[in-house]
Steps between C-alpha positions, in 0.01 A plus 500: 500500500760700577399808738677851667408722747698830558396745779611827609469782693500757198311327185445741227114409356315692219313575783742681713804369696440267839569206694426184314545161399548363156351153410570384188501158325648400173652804482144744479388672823207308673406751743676778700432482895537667768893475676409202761276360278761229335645101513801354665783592253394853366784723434505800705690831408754676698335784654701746274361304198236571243283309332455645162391326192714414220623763245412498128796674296302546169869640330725320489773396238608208547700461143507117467522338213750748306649708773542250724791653663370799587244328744268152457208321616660318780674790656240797422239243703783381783534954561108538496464240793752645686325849458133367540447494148276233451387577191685618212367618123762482225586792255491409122827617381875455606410130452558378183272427306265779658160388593342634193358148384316238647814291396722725684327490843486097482882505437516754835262299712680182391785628610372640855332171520637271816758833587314717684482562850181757476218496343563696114267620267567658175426822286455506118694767292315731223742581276501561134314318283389222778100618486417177382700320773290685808215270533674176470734664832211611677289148450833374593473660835760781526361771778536775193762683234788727542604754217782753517389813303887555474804276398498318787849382507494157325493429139253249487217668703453833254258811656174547379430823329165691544340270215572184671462592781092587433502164291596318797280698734239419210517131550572491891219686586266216308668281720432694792922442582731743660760703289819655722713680369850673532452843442766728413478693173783450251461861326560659857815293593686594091447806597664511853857482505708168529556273798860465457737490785520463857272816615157407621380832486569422150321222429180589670513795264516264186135340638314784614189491662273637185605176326283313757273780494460481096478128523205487790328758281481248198410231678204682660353624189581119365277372775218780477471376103518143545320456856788243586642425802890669580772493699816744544713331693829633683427877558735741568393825423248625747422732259277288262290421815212787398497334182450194684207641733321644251492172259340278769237828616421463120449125562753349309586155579914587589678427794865580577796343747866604638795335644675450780791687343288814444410543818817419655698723340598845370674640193668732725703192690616273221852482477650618199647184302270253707329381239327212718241792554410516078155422403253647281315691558791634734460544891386918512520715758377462878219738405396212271572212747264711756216590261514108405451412867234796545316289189525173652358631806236672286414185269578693182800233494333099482797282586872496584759226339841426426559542151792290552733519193813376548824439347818393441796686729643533159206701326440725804838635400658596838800498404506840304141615655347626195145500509452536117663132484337348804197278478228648659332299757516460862508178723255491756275190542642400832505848667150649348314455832768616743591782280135629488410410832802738595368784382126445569618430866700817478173689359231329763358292230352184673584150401188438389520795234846323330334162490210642305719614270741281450308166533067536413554821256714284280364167522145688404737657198607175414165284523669254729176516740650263727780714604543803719331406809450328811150373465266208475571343148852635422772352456708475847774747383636609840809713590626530883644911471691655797420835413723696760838282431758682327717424278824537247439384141760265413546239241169383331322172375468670182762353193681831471652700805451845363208718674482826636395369822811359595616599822218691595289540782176317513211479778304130454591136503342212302571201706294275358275412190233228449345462178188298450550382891848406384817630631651737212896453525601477188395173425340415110111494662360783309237463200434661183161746495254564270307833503229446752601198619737375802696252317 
C-alpha cells in the first residue's frame, strides 16, 4: 500500500488554515495531524509554502475530438497540474461530436482515456431536440448540462430558445440534475451595433451588459416555473447581480460563478487590436471587476473558474486585430490560481477564501464529493503554493500560446502537485469521473 504524508506550516482546512500534517494512503487522506506528529520520510514544505488542496476547474474546454488543435486532453490536463488543477470538468461543445448523446460522451471519454494527467469529468449539452437524450447522460454520470440561450459560436451545438429551454428544465428537474447556462440574450446583441474592427470600446458595445441582464432574467423565471436547479456561469455584468440576490432570497435553486479574467481585468485597459483579451461575455469595466470581487466576498458569487477556451493563433486573428473575426475565448487553465490569488492578495482576501471558491464550491457544483478538500476520506489532491513569489507569465503548458496573461505580473507559485498521493507532472495518471464518484 502505497502511502504520503505532506506537512506544512500553512495548511488550508475547511476548518481554517494551520500547521499540519497530511497522512494519506492510496491516494485518500487517512488523517490530518498535528506538524510533529509524522514518519521518517514525510515531505515538509518550505516555510514560504502552502498547503492548499487541489483545484476543481468545472469550465473548461478542452475541444478534443474535433478541435483538436485548438487544445486536447493531454495538454489541457499537463497545464491543470502545473496550475494545481487537479480536477478538470469538460465543456460539451467545441469537440466534435458535442456531448449531446450518450454515444458522444463515450467517443470523448474514450478518447481522454490513458491521456490525462488530471483527473476529468464531463458535462452533458441540452441543445435542441436532445430531451430524450438527458437521462441516458445523467445515468451515464455527467456532473450536469450546459445550454447557450444564444448561438453559441459552433454549428453543431444550436441555443435553446425559451421553449426548450423550460422542456429541458422540465425533465432535469425530475432528475434532480443541474442546468448551466450561457446567458446572453440574442435580441439585445442584433440590436447593438457590430463588433467589427480593432476598437475595444467597440466591441464591448456590440455585447452590452442588458444582454446578460435579459438572459439572467429568463433563466430565473425558467427556474421559478420548473423548480430546477441553474447555473449562469461566466458573469460579467455586475449589474444582473440584484437579479441574482433576489432569485436565491425567493429560494430558487440557482447559483452563479466568474473567471479569473473578470476579475483581472478592465475594459478600460485592453489594448485596441489585442484580441487575445475577446471573450463573451466581454471583460467590462473595473466598476464591474470590483462589484464582482465585492460579490465574492459577499457570497452572492458561488465559485470562480477558468472558462478556458482556447484557440488557434490563426482564429484569434492578431494579425489584423479585429474583434468581430476573433474567436472569443481566453486561455487560462495554468494561470487561474495565480491570477486570482493576485488580486485577492491585493484586496486582503485570505487564502482560505480563494480555495473555497475555487476548489469545494465547485466540486459541490459538480457532485464530485471526493474533491475540494483536505480531509479524512478525500482524495489526497494536494498542491504546495508559494503565495508571496512573484512572477512574469511566460510561455504556457497549454497547446496554443495566445493569452492575455502573457507577460504579466503575477503574485503565487505552484511548485508542486500530487494527485491521489501521486506526484502530478504531467504524467498520463489521471482517471475518468462519474458524478458522485472519485473515479
Amino acid at each position: 500500500m502505497s502511502s504520503l504524508v505532506v506537512r506544512a506550516r500553512r495548511v488550508v482546512l475547511p476548518d481554517g488554515e494551520r500547521a499540519a500534517a497530511v497522512h494519506t494512503r492510496d491516494g485518500v487522506v487517512t488523517a490530518v495531524t498535528g506538524f510533529a506528529d509524522v514518519p521518517a520520510g514525510a515531505v515538509t514544505l518550505a516555510d514560504d509554502e502552502v498547503l492548499l488542496p487541489g483545484l476543481v476547474d468545472s469550465h473548461v474546454h478542452v475541444n478534443e475530438p474535433g478541435r483538436t488543435e485548438w487544445e486536447g486532453f493531454a495538454s489541457a490536463t499537463r497545464a491543470a497540474a502545473a496550475g494545481g488543477v487537479t480536477t478538470i470538468v469538460d465543456m460539451p461543445l467545441n469537440s466534435v461530436p458535442p456531448t449531446t448523446t450518450p454515444e458522444a460522451l463515450h467517443v470523448k471519454r474514450e478518447v481522454a482515456e490513458g491521456r490525462v494527467a488530471v483527473d476529468v469529468a464531463f458535462w452533458g449539452g441540452a441543445v435542441p431536440g436532445n430531451v430524450d437524450q438527458l437521462r441516458p447522460l445523467h445515468e451515464a454520470g455527467v456532473v450536469g448540462f450546459k445550454c447557450f440561450l444564444l448561438d453559441s459560436g459552433v454549428p453543431e451545438f444550436p441555443p435553446l430558445d425559451d421553449a426548450g429551454l423550460r422542456a429541458a428544465l422540465t425533465e432535469l428537474a425530475g432528475l434532480d440534475a443541474l442546468l448551466i447556462a450561457h446567458a446572453e440574450d440574442a435580441d439585445v446583441i442584433a440590436a447593438a451595433p457590430g463588433p467589427a474592427g480593432s476598437s475595444y470600446a467597440a466591441f464591448l458595445a456590440s455585447r452590452p451588459g442588458a444582454a446578460e441582464e435579459t438572459a439572467i432574467g429568463r433563466l430565473v423565471a425558467a427556474t421559478r416555473d420548473t423548480g430546477a436547479r441553474t447555473h449562469v456561469v461566466h458573469l460579467a455584468d455586475a449589474d444582473a447581480l440584484p437579479l441574482l440576490r433576489a432569485a436565491r432570497a425567493e429560494g430558487l435553486r440557482i447559483t452563479v460563478e466568474t473567471c479569473p479574467h473578470y476579475l483581472s481585468f478592465a475594459a478600460e485597459d485592453v489594448p485596441d487590436g489585442d484580441t487575445a483579451y475577446k471573450c463573451c461575455p466581454p471583460i467590462r469595466e473595473v466598476r464591474h471587476r470590483e462589484a464582482l470581487w465585492a460579490a465574492l466576498a459577499d457570497g452572492d458569487i458561488d465559485l470562480v473558474v477558468s472558462d478556458h477556451s482556447p484557440c488557434t493563433p490563426e482564429l484569434k486573428r492578431l494579425d489584423v486585430g479585429d474583434f468581430g473575426l476573433a474567436w472569443g475565448g481566453i486561455a487560462s487553465l495554468q494561470v487561474a490560481l495565480p491570477a486570482v490569488w493576485s488580486g485577492a492578495r491585493a484586496r486582503g482576501v485570505p487564502l482560505a477564501r480563494v480555495a473555497e471558491w475555487m476548489s469545494a464550491a465547485p466540486a459541490r457544483q459538480a457532485g464530485l464529493p471526493r474533491k475540494g478538500a483536505i480531509a479524512v476520506g478525500r482524495d489526497a489532491d494536494l498542491v504546495a503554493f508559494a503565495p508571496d513569489e512573484r512572477w512574469t507569465v511566460g510561455r504556457l503548458l497549454h497547446r496554443n500560446p495566445v493569452t492575455p496573461y502573457a507577460g504579466r505580473d503575477l503574485t503565487g507559485v505552484v511548485r508542486r502537485t500530487w494527485l491521489r498521493g501521486q506526484e502530478a507532472d504531467g504524467a498520463p495518471i489521471g482517471r475518468l469521473l462519474r458524478r458522485g464518484m472519485a473515479s
